[in-house]
C-alpha positions in Angstrom: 40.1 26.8 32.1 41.9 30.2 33.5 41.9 33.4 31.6 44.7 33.4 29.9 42.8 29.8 28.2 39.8 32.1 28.0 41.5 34.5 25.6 43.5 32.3 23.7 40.3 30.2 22.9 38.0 33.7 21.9 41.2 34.0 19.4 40.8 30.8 18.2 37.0 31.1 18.0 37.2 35.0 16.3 39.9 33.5 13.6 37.2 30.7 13.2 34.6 33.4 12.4 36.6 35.4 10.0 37.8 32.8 7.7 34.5 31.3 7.7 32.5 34.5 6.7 34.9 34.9 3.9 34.4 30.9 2.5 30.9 31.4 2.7 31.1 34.3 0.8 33.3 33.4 -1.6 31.2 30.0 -2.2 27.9 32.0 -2.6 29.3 33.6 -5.6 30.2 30.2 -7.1 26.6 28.3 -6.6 24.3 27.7 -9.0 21.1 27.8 -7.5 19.4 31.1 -6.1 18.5 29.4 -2.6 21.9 27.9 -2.4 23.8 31.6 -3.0 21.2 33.2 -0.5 21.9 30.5 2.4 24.8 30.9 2.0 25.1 34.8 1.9 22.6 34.3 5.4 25.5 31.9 6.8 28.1 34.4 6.0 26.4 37.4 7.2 26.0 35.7 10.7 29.6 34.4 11.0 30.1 38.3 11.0 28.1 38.7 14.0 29.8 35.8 15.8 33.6 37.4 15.1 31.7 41.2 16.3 31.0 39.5 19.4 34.7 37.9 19.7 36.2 41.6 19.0 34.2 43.0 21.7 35.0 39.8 23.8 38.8 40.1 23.8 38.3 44.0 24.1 36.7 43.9 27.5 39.3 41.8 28.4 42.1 44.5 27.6 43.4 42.4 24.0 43.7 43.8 20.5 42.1 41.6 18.2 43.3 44.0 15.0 46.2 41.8 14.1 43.7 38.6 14.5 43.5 37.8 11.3 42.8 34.8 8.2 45.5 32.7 7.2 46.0 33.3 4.2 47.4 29.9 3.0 44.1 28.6 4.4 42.3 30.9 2.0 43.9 29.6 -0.8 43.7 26.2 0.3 39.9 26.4 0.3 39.8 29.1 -2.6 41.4 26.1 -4.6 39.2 23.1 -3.3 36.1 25.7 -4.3 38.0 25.5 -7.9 38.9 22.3 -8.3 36.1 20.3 -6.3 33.5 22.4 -6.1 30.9 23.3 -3.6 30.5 19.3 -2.8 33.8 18.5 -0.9 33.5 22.7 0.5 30.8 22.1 2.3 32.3 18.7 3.6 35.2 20.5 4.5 32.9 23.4 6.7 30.9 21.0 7.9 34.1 20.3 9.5 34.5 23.8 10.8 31.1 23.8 12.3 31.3 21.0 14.3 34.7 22.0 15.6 33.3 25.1 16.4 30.2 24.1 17.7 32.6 22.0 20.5 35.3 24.6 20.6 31.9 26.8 22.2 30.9 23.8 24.3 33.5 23.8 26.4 33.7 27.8 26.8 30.5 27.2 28.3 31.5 24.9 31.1 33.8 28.1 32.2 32.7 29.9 35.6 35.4 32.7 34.3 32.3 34.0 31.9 29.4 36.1 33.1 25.9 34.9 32.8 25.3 37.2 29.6 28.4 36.2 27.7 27.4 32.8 28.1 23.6 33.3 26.7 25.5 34.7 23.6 27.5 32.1 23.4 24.8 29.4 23.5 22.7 31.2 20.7 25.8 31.0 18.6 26.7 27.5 19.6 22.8 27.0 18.4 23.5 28.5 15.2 26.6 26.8 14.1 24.5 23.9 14.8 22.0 24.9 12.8 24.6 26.1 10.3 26.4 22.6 10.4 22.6 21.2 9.5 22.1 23.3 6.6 25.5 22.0 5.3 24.0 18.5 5.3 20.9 19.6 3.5 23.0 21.3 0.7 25.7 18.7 0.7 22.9 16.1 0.0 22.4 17.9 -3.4 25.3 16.4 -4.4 24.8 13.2 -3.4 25.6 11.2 -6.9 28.8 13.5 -7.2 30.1 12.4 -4.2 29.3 9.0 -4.7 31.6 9.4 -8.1 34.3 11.2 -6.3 34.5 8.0 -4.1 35.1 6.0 -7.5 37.3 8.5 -9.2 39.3 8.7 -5.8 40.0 5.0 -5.5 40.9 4.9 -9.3 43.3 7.7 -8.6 45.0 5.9 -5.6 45.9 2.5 -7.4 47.0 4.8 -10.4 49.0 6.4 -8.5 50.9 3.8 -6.7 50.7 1.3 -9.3 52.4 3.3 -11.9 54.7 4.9 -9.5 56.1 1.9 -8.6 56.0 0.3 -11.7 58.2 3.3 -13.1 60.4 3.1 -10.2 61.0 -0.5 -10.6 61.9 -0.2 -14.4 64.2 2.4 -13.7 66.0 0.5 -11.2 66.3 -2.2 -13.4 66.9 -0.5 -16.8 67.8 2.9 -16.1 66.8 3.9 -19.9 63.7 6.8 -19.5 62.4 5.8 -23.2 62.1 2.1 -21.4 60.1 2.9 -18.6 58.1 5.7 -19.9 56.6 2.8 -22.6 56.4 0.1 -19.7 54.3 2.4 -17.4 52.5 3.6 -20.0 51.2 -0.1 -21.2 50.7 -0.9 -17.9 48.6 2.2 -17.0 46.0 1.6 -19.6 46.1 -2.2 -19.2 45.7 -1.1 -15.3 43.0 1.3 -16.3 41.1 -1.2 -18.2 41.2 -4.0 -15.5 39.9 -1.3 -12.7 37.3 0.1 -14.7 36.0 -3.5 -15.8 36.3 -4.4 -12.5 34.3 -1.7 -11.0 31.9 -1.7 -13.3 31.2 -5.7 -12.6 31.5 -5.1 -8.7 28.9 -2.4 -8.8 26.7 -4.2 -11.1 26.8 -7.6 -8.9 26.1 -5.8 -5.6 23.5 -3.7 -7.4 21.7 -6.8 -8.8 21.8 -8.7 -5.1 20.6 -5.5 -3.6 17.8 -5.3 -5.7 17.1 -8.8 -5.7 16.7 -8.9 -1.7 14.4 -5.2 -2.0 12.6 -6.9 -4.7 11.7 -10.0 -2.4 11.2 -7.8 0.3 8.2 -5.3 -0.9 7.0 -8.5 -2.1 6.9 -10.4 1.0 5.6 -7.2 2.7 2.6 -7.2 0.5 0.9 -10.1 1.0 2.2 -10.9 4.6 2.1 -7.6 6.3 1.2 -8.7 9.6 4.3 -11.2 9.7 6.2 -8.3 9.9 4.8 -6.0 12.1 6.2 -7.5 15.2 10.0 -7.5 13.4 9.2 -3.3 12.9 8.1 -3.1 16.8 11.2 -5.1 17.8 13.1 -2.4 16.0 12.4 0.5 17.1 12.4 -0.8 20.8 16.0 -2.2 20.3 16.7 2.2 18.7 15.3 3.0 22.4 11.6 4.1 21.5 9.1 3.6 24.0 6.9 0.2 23.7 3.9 2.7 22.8 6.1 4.3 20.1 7.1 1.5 18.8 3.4 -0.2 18.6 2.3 2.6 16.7 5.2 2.9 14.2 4.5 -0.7 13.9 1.0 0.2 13.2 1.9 3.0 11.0 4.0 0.4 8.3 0.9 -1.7 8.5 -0.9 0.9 6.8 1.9 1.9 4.3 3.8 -1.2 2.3 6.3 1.0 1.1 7.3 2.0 4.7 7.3 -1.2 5.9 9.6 -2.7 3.4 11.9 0.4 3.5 12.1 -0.3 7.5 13.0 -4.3 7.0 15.7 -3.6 4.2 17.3 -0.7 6.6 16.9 -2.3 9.6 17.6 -6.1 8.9 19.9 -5.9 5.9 21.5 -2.3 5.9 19.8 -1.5 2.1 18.9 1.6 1.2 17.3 1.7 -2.7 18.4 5.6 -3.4 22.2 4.3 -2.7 22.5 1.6 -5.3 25.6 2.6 -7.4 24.9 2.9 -11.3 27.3 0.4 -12.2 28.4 1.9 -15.8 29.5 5.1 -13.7 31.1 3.7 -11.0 33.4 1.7 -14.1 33.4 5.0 -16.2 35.0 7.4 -13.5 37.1 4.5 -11.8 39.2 4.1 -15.1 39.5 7.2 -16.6 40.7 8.9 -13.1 43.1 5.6 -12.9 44.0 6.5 -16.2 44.7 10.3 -16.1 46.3 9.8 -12.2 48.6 7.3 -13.5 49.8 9.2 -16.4 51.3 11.4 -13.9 54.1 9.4 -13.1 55.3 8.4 -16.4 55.1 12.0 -18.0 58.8 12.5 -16.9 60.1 10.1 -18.5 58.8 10.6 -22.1 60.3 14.3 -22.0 63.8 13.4 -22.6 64.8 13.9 -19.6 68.0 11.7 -18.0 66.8 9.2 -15.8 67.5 10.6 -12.5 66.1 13.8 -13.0 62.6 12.1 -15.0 62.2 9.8 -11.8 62.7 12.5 -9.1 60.1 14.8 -11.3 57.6 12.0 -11.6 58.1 11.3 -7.3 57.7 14.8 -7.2 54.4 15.0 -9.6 53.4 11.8 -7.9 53.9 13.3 -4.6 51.3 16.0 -5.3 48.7 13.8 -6.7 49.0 11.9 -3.5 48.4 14.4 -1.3 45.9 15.7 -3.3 43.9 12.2 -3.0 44.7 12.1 0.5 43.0 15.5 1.0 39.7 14.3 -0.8 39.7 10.9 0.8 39.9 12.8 4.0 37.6 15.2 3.3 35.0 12.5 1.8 35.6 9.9 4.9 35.8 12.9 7.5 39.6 11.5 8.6 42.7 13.8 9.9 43.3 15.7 6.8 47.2 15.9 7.5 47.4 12.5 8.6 46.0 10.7 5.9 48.4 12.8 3.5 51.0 11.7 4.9 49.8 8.4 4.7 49.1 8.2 1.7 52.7 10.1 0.6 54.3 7.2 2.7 52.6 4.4 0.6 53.0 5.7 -2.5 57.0 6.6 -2.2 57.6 3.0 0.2 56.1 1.1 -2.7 58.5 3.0 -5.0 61.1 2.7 -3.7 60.8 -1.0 -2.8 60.2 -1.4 -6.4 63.1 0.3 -7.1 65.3 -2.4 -5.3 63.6 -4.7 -6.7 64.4 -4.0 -10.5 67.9 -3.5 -9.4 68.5 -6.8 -7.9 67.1 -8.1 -11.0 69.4 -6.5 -13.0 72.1 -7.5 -11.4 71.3 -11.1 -11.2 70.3 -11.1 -14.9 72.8 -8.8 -16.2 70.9 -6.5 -17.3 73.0 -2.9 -18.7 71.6 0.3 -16.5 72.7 3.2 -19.1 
């Protein structure tokens, strides 16, 4: 890494520390919770300190870090998502930042260019974005059950989406009359709506009821034969790379606590966890209403009197949005390329459509259908 790498990284990591002191100021003002607004006021206060020691960085080095500055798009992207989502997906989304930042400083590190004292500053910040990133998790845990409904309301939202897109594509193609599709996409987004909701609801509640079934026989079998599994626990945490006197006396330790045990054997052998069974009626509730409202989207258009070429061009355009709008949260939720899965999911949604499209003109052609 020469210098001019040096310096264009320290502008990187000083435009890092800006925007994030602002977010985490702008977020304390939001949360609900004393401890939250206070962390998060402590956070912001020390991303200060890390851009003071960027200025004075880039000034010893003869560069004017005045014009270094916050995108402002960015602001507004994030000033939106703090809206809109919340301080759930926000702290996904600096989570983010912190472990970017926490690598970006990692490999400043490995730099000879950078005396011995710029380097102990830079590990005590890499130590508390670290530490920041941690905090994150703990607050982001807090919203555990919202997350685990974004997930439904996000996959309800994606087959909304492209179902109705399509759906409205294809009945343009093949009847060209906006009254025509606006009533076919909208009986088939609340018969769509219904069958997703039903179906997650039943999903959930099947998985929940095996889940529980396999704890329940579990805690049971761990509390009459404790000493058949004591052996399985040591095996465990030797194969996690714990010493062999580690593992005896976490082995011992479960002995002495059922609970522990039978917490061990359903993570360890079958991947359960008891405080992540889904509540089925939820999972059905937020699956079908977001299908609902996300597919209404597309059809909206069409029932404003619009002609037809202009109504499907607004609802690819409304659609469009909504995508990328449930690419952003997938991302965000499944910490995947933000921009990438956008696209992706823009691609889907407007290949389906316009496959669809061709379709309901071939058909009516060969049927003889009358496009107005």
């Amino acid at each position: 890494m020469n210098r001019e790498d040096v310096i264009e990284h320290a502008k990187i990591a000083l435009a890092d520390e800006l925007f994030a002191a602002k977010i985490y100021s702008m977020a304390s003002r939001i949360g609900k919770h004393e401890a939250t607004r206070s962390r998060l006021l402590k956070i912001a206060e020390m991303e200060r300190g890390h851009a003071k020691f960027w200025q004075d960085f880039l000034k010893k080095r003869g560069v004017d870090s005045s014009k270094i500055g916050i995108s402002s798009l960015k602001t507004i992207l994030y000033a939106l998502v703090l809206r809109v989502f919340g301080l759930a997906l926000t702290f996904r989304l600096m989570e983010i930042g912190e472990r970017d930042a926490a690598e970006l400083y990692s490999k400043m590190l490995e730099n000879p260019a950078l005396n011995q004292e710029e380097k102990e500053v830079i590990k005590r910040i890499l130590e508390e974005e670290l530490i920041h990133e941690q905090e994150l998790v703990e607050e982001e845990s807090r919203f555990k059950e919202l997350l685990d409904h974004v997930r439904d309301a996000v996959l309800g939202m994606n087959d909304g989406l492209v179902e109705i897109l399509s759906v409205t594509a294809g009945l343009a193609g093949a009847y060209g009359n906006p009254f025509h599709v606006a009533l076919g996409g909208l009986v088939v987004a609340i018969a769509g709506a219904l069958s997703m909701g039903i179906g997650a609801y039943v999903a959930a509640r099947a998985q929940r009821q095996v889940h529980e079934g396999t704890l329940g026989r579990i805690g049971l079998a761990v509390k009459y034969a404790a000493h058949v599994f004591k052996e399985r626990v040591r095996r465990f945490m030797i194969d996690k790379g714990y010493s062999e006197d580690t593992s005896m006396k976490v082995a011992e330790e479960s002995m002495r606590d059922p609970k522990l045990m039978s917490r061990i054997i359903a993570e360890e052998e079958y991947g359960l966890k008891a405080e992540k069974l889904e509540n089925p009626g939820a999972a059905g509730l937020y699956t079908g209403l977001a299908y609902l409202l996300s597919a209404f989207l597309p059809v909206l258009p069409y029932f404003m009197g619009l002609p037809i070429l202009p109504a499907m061009l607004l609802s690819l355009l409304l659609a469009g949005l909504a995508l990328s709008a449930t690419g952003f949260v997938i991302a965000i939720s499944a910490d995947l390329p933000v921009k990438r899965k956008m696209l992706e999911m823009i691609l889907a949604g407007f290949g389906s459509a316009a496959v669809t499209f061709m379709i309901g003109r071939l058909l009516s052609a060969i049927f003889g259908v009358t496009v107005d």
